[in-house]
N, C-alpha and C positions, 0 to 999 in steps of 0.2 A: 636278414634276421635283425628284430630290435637290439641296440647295445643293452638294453633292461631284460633280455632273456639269453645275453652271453659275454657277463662280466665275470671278473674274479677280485674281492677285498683283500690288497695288502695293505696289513700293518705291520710298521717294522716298531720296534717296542725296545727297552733295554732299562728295566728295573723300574715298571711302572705296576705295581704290585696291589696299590690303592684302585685304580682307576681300569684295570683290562679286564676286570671282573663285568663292569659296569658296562664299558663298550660292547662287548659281544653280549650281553643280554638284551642291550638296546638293539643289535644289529639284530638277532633273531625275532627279537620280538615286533622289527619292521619287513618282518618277512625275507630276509636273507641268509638260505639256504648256508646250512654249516661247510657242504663242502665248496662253495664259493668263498671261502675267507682261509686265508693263509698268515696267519702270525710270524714275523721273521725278527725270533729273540736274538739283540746281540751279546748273548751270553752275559743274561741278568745272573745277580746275586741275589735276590730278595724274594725267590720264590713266580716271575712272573711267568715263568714257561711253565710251571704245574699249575697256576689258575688256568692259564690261558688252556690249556692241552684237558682240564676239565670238563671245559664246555663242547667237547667233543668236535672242534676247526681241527685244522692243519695248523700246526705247530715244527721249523723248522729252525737253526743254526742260521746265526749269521755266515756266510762264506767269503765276502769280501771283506777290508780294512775301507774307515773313512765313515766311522756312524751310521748317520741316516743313509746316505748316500751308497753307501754297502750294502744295508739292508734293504733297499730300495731293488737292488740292485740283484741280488740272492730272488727278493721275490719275483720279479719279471722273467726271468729264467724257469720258476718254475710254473708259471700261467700257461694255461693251454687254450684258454679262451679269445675271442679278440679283442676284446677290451677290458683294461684295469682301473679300478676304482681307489684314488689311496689319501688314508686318512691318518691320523697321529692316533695314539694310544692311550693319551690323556686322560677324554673323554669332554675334551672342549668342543669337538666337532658333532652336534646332531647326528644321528643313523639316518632319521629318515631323510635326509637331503641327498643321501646316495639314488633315491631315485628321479629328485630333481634333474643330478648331473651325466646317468644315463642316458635320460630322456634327452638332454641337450645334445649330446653326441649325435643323437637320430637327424638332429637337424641339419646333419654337413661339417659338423667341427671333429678335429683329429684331437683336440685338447678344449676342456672346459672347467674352469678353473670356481671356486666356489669362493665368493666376494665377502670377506668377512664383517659382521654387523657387532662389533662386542656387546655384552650386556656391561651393565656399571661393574668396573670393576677387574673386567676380564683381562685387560691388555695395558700394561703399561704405558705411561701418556708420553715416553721417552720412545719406547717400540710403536708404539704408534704413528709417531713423528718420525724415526728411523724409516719406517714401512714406509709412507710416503715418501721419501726421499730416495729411498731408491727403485721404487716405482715408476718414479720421473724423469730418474736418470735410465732406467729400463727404458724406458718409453721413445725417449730421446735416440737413442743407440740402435733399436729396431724399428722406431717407426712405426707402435703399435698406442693402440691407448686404451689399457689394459689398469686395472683398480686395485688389483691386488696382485701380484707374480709373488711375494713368497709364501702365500696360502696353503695352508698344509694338507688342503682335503679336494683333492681335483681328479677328474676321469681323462684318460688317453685309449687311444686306440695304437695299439701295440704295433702294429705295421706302420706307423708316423716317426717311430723310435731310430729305425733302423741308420746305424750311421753316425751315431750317441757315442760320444768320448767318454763321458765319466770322468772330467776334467776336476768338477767340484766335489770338495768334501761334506760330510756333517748337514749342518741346517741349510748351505748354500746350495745343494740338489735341486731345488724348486726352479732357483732362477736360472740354471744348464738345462734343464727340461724346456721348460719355456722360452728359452733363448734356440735351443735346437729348433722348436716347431717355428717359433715365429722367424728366423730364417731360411726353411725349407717349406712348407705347405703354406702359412701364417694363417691356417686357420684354428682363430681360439677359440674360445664364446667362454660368457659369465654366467654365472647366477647368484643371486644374494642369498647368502647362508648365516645362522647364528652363530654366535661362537661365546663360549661360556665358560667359566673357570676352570681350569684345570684339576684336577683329582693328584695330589702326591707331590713332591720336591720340586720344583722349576727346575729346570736344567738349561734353557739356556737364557745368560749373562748376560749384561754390556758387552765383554771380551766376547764373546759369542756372536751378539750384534755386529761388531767392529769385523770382525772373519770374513759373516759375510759379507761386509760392503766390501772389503778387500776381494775378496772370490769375484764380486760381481763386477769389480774393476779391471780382473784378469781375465773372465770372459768376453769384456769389452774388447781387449786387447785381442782376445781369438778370434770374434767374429766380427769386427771393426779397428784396426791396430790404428789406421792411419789418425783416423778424429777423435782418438782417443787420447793418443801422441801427443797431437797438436792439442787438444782438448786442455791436456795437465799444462803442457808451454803455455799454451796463452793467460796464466793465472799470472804472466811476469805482467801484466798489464794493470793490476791492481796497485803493485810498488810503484809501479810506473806512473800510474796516474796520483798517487800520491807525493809523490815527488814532484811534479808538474804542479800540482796544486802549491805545495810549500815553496818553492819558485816562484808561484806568481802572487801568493800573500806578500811574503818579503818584497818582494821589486817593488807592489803596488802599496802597499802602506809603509812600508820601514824603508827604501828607498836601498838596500841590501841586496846584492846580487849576489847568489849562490849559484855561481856558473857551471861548478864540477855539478855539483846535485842536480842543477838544470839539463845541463848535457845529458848526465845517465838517468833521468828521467824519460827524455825526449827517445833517446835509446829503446830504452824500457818500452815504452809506450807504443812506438812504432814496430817492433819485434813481435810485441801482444797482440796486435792488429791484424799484421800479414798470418802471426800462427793462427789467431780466431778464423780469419775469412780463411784458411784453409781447411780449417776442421769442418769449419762447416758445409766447403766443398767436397768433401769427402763425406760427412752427414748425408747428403746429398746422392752423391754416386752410390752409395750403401745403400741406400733405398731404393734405389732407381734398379743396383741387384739383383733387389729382393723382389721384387715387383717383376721382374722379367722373369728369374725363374721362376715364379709361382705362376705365371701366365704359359710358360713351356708346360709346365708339368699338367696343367689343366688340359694343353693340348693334346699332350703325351696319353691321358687320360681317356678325352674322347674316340 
């Protein structure tokens, strides 16, 4: 069966009052069936479970704590389908691109993630710069090369799930999804999607930003500890080489020998070294992991 004739829409929502009027007219109005969409309020104050619950969806109670990542979490429990489609509540994300990222599933991917395009205006030039960065450090970590992992509007096929901590909280969910596939199956796939202003209050900050590079630093830690370890040690390398440098200014034009700073530079510097080539020995071995079991499980397969 196509993933386009057995999905189900969560959105998990939590006081978006201006904007879930607009999503679910756009969802029907692209042809998806009301009882495919499940709203998971986390116990808004501003009226948004009585628009949403107008439009005649499934309307249920957040059940778990941790924001998105709870309501995320409430709604895959209650999908009876094999595949989930999940978008924010804003109304940033197009409707009709939900059939784009169906359609992708059909071609072999257990997750397909939807590549965001902003219009002017839409994305902060700070979060945009944020987004890439930790993109790359995603990237680096699983040995995927992947455009966007904290995208808010991406299709999985619910049997890839199994096995899913729920480690991360709030906005940082996307990138424990993504991190779960791309170390068990590693099949992702993109597509390029718009992404458009948001409808109602911003909710998430800089402080918000900062969480989840933190979050995505502590899943490093879960599913890569060793070159992650060594990853933060080898930053002694930068002091290091700055002290080596100031060392050999003085010696060479002021004729000044600063032997202690010379010493713990040389320290510095070679510590930085052995932790670098080690991380990235284990960068190495992590991939080489991942690559094995995904070559078992294909065999496991046939």
């Amino acid at each position: 069966m196509s993933a386009c004739d057995d999905f189900t829409v969560v959105i998990p929502v939590r006081d978006e009052v201006e904007a879930i009027g607009p999503v679910l007219e756009e969802l029907l109005a692209v042809g998806v069936d009301r009882d495919r969409i499940i709203v998971v309020d986390g116990w808004s104050s501003d009226g948004t479970r009585e628009v949403a619950s107008s439009y005649g969806v499934k309307v249920v109670n957040q059940l778990y704590p941790g924001g998105k990542a709870g309501g995320l979490r409430t709604g895959f429990e209650l999908v009876e389908t094999s595949s989930v489609i999940v978008m924010d509540g804003d109304y940033t994300y197009p409707a009709g691109h939900i059939w784009d990222l169906c359609k992708a599933l059909d071609r072999g991917y257990d997750m397909v993630i939807g590549v965001r395009n902003p219009e002017p205006g839409a994305m902060n030039p700070i979060f945009k710069f944020g987004n890439r960065v930790l993109t790359l450090w995603f990237n680096l970590v699983f040995g995927t090369k992947l455009r966007d992992v904290l995208s808010g509007m991406y299709a999985i096929k619910l049997e890839a799930l199994k096995g899913l901590l729920w480690e991360a909280g709030g906005f940082s969910v996307e990138s424990e999804l993504v991190a779960h596939i791309a170390s068990t199956t590693g099949r992702i796939g993109e597509v390029d999607i718009a992404y458009r202003r948001r409808k109602g209050r911003k909710k998430l900050g800089v402080a918000g930003g900062l969480r989840i590079a933190l979050d995505m630093i502590r899943l490093s830690f879960s599913y890569n500890p060793i070159f992650t370890l060594f990853s933060i040690a080898s930053l002694i390398l930068i002091p290091g080489l700055a002290l080596d440098a100031y060392y050999l200014y003085h010696l060479v034009f002021s004729d000044v020998k600063y032997y202690m700073k010379g010493l713990l530079g040389a320290i510095m510097t070679i510590v930085g070294l052995q932790t670098l080539t080690t991380a990235i020995l284990a960068l190495y071995m992590k991939r080489m992991e991942f690559r094995l079991r995904r070559a078992i499980e294909e065999a496991l397969r046939r």
